[in-house]
N, C-alpha and C positions, 0 to 999 in steps of 0.2 A: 439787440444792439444796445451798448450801453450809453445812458446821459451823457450829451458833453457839456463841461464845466469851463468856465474862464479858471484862470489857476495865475499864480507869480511866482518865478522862481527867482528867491531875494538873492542880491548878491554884492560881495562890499566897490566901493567905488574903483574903476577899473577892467572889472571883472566881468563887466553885463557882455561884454559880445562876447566874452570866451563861455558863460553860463549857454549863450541863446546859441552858440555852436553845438555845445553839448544836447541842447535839447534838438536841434534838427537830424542831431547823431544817433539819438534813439528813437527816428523816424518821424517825430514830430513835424507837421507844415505851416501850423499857421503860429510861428514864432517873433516874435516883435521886442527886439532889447530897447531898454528905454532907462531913465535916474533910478538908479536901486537895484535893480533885475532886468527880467525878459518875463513877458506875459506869455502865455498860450493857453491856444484852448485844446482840449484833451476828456479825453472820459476818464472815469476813477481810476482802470486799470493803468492808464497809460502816465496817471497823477502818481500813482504809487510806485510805477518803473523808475519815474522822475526822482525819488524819494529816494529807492534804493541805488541807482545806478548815478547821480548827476554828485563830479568829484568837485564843484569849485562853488556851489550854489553854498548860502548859507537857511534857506528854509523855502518848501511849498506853504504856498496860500492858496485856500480857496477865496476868489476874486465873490465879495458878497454884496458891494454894492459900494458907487463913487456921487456924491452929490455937494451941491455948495453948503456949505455951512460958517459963515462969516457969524452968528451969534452962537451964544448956547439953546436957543430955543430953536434954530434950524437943524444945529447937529441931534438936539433929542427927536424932531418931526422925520428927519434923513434918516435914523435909526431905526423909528417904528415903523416906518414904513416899507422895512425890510420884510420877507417872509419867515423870518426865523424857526415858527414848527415847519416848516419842512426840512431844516435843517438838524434842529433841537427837538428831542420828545421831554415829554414828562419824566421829570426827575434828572435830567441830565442838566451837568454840569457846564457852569460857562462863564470859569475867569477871563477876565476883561484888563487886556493889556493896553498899553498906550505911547503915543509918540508925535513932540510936534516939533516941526522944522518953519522956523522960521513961517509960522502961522498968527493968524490973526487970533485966535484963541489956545495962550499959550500954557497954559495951567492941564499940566497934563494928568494930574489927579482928579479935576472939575470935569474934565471930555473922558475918561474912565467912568467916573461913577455916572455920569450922565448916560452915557450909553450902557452902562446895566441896568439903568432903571428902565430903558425905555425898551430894550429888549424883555426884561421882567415883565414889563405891563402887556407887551405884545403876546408873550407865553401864557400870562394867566389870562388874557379875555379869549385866546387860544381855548387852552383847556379848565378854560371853567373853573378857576382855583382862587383863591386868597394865598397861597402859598406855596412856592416853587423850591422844595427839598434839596438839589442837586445832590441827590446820592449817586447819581448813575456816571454812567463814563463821559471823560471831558473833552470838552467841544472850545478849544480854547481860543477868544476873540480876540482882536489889535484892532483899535480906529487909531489912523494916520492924519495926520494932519500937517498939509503943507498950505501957505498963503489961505487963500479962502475955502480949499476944496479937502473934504474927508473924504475918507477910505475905508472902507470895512472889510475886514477881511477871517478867516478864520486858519489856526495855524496845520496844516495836513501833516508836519513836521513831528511835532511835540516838542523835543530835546534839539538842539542844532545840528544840524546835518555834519559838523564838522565830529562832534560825539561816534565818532568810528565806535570804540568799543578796545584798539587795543593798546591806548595810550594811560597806562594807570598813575603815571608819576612825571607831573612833565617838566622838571629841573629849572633851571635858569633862562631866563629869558625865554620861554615858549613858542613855536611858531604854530599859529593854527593849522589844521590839517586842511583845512580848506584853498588855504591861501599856499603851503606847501605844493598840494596836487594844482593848483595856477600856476605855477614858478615850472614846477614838471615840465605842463600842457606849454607855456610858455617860450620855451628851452629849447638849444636847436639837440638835443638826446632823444633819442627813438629808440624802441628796445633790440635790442641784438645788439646795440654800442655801448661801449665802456664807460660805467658813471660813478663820480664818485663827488664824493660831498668832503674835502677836507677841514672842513670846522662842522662835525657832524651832529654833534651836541649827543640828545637823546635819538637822533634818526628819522624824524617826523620825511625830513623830504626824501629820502631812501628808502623809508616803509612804502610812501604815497608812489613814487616810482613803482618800486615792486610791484604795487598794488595794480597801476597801469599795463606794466607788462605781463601781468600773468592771470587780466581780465576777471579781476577779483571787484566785483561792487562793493563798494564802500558801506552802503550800510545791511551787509550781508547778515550780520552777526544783533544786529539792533529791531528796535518797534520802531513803529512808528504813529502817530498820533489816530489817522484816518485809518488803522485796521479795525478801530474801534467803532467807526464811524457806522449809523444804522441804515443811512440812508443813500448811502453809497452802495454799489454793488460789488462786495468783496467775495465773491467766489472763485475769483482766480487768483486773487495774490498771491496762496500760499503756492500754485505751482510759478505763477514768474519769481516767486525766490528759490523754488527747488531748481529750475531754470537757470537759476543765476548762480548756484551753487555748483551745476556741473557743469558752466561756462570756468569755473576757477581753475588754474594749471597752473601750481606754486612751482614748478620746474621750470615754468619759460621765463622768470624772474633770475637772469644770469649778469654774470659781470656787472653788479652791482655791489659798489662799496664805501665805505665809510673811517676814516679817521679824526681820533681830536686826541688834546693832550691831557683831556680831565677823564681818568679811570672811572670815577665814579657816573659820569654821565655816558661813561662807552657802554657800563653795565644796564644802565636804563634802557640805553639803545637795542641792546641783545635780545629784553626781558619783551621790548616792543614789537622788535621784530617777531618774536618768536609766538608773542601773541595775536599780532594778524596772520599766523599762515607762511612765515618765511623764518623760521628757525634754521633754516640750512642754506636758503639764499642770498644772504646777507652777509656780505665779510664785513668785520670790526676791527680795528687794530690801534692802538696808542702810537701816537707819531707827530712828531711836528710839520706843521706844514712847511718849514723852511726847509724839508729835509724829506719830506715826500718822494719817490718815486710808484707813479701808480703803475698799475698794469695794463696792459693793452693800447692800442695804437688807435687813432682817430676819435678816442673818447670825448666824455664832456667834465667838467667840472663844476658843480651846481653848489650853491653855499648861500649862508645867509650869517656872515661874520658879524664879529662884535661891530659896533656902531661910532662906539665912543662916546655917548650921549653925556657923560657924566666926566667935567675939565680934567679928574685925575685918571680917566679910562682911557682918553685920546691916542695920548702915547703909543699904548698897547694896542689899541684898534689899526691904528696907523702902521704899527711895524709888520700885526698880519696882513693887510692889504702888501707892503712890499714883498711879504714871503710869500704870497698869492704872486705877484710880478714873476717872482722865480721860480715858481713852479710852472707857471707858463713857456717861461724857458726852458725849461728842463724838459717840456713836453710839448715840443713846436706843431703837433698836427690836432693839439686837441684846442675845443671852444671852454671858454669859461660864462657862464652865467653867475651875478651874484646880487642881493639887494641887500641896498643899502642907505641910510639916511646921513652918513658921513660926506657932507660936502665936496671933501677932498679925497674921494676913492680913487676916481681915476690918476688924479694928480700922483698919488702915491703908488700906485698900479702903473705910474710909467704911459699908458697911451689914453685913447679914448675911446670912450663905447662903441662897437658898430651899431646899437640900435637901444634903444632907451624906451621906458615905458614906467609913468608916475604911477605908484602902487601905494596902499595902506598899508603897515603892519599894526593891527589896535587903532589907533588915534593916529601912530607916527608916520608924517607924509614920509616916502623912502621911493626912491630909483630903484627898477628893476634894469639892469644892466647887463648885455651881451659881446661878449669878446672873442670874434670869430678868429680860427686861426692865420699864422699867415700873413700880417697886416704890421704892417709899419706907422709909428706914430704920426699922430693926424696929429696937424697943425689946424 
């Protein structure tokens, strides 16, 4: 039987009970969403499913140890006292990342170096050394630091979980893939209904769709940090991703589509799809959204339209939100999902949200917004 590990699976603000759903999804019991993520505990194998299968998580951590540290002389005592060779051998590698929130020790370059030295000192009275090489494989650390209490942890990730693999070019204004597959999960769209993104850009929420319905893992195609790991037990990952390769069904990815009116970001869209596994599932087409007619009946309409952030942009953000209004019209049985940071969305959408939910895109606080059909302006 293998170790079980505390573990976190990080996730941007918002998002932690849709991550701690995911993780009870792939069987997981003792899962606890909390600021940041969902903790659980898990053995390697079940760390590593976490890695390849969880759509809205932005990284696994192994959970390596939480104590006070109100000076720098407790965060270096809180460090050493960690077991590190059993985590780290000889000659392995171990950049030292860092981050403080509103902490009593805010110098987040002073709490990096500080915890490498005192992991270093712990390795060499370890193994006997004056000097620790790190030529081997990397074991990459983050101490957290919130109010008086650190966090250690190590990354199982490597590269951010949102790093799919098949997004080579991501055009104008970007939506993470992460936070894309949330909006999905989000959304009242279920596979076998009609979806379609009318301001679809490069495709990110139409891939991640796809992705959902035709039980494609997300990081099917990528590493991940911990295969490297020596002191984990990795003798089965490589079959839970053979596993997870013949769980993919790029055919049950239907009636999914996409339009915008910038040629050049429909062809990124195509180059994207076609590079996660859905080159033939995905329709693209040039088209204004004032002038849309989608296909199919009871669908949804999921989007993440301009914003307006910028005074001369407003205008033009504002008139797509009306051409959104009309498209609703035009297609009275479908729901619209969209997020957005423009104050005035629904104003210019004509009603109100039936259900609202504050979301991050980056930095920008933004409305995630749902418009059931069927429904007469609320006053």
């Amino acid at each position: 039987m293998q170790n079980c590990y505390e573990w976190i699976a990080t996730a941007a603000f918002g998002l932690e009970g849709v991550v701690a759903r995911e993780l009870r999804g792939l069987g997981l019991e003792d899962v606890h969403a909390g600021n940041g993520g969902a903790r659980f505990a898990a053995s390697s194998l079940d760390a590593f499913r976490a890695n390849l299968w969880l759509r809205c998580a932005d990284r696994v951590l192994l959970h390596c140890g939480a104590f006070e540290a109100a000076t720098f002389d407790q965060l270096f005592e809180g460090v050493r006292a960690l077991p590190w060779a059993d985590w780290i051998p000889r000659g392995g590698a171990f950049p030292v990342a860092g981050k403080c929130v509103r902490a009593q020790l805010m110098s987040v370059s002073d709490c990096q170096a500080i915890t490498k030295k005192a992991i270093a000192e712990k390795l060499k009275a370890r193994y006997k050394t004056d000097w620790l090489p790190e030529t081997g494989e990397k074991y990459p650390v983050e101490v957290s630091l919130r109010g008086t209490q650190a966090t250690v942890t190590m990354d199982a990730s490597g590269t951010a979980l949102n790093r799919r693999g098949y997004r080579t070019w991501n055009g104008e204004a970007p939506l993470r893939e992460t936070l894309a597959a949330a909006l999905v999960t989000l959304s009242p769209w279920r596979p076998g209904r009609p979806l379609h993104d009318p301001t679809c850009g490069t495709g990110t929420l139409l891939v991640e769709a796809a992705m959902q319905a035709a039980h494609r893992a997300p990081g099917l195609t990528r590493l991940f940090a911990c295969e490297q790991w020596g002191f984990l037990d990795r003798s089965a990952f490589a079959s839970v991703r053979e596993e997870a390769k013949g769980r993919f069904r790029p055919d049950a990815a239907e009636s999914i589509s996409g339009s915008d009116i910038d040629s050049a970001a429909l062809k990124l869209a195509a180059r994207h799809a076609e590079q996660a596994g859905f080159g033939k599932g995905i329709t693209f087409v040039r088209c204004d959204a004032a002038e849309l007619r989608a296909p199919g009946e009871g669908g949804v309409f999921l989007c993440n339209p301009p914003y307006g952030e910028r005074l001369g942009d407003r205008a033009s953000a504002e008139e797509v939100y009306r051409a959104l209004a009309g498209l609703l019209g035009r297609h009275p049985g479908w729901s619209l999902g969209a997020l957005s940071a423009h104050p005035g969305f629904e104003r210019c959408l004509g009603r109100r949200a039936d259900r609202k939910r504050r979301l991050y895109n980056g930095r920008l606080e933004c409305e995630w917004m749902t418009f059931l059909p069927n429904k007469t302006q609320k006053k």
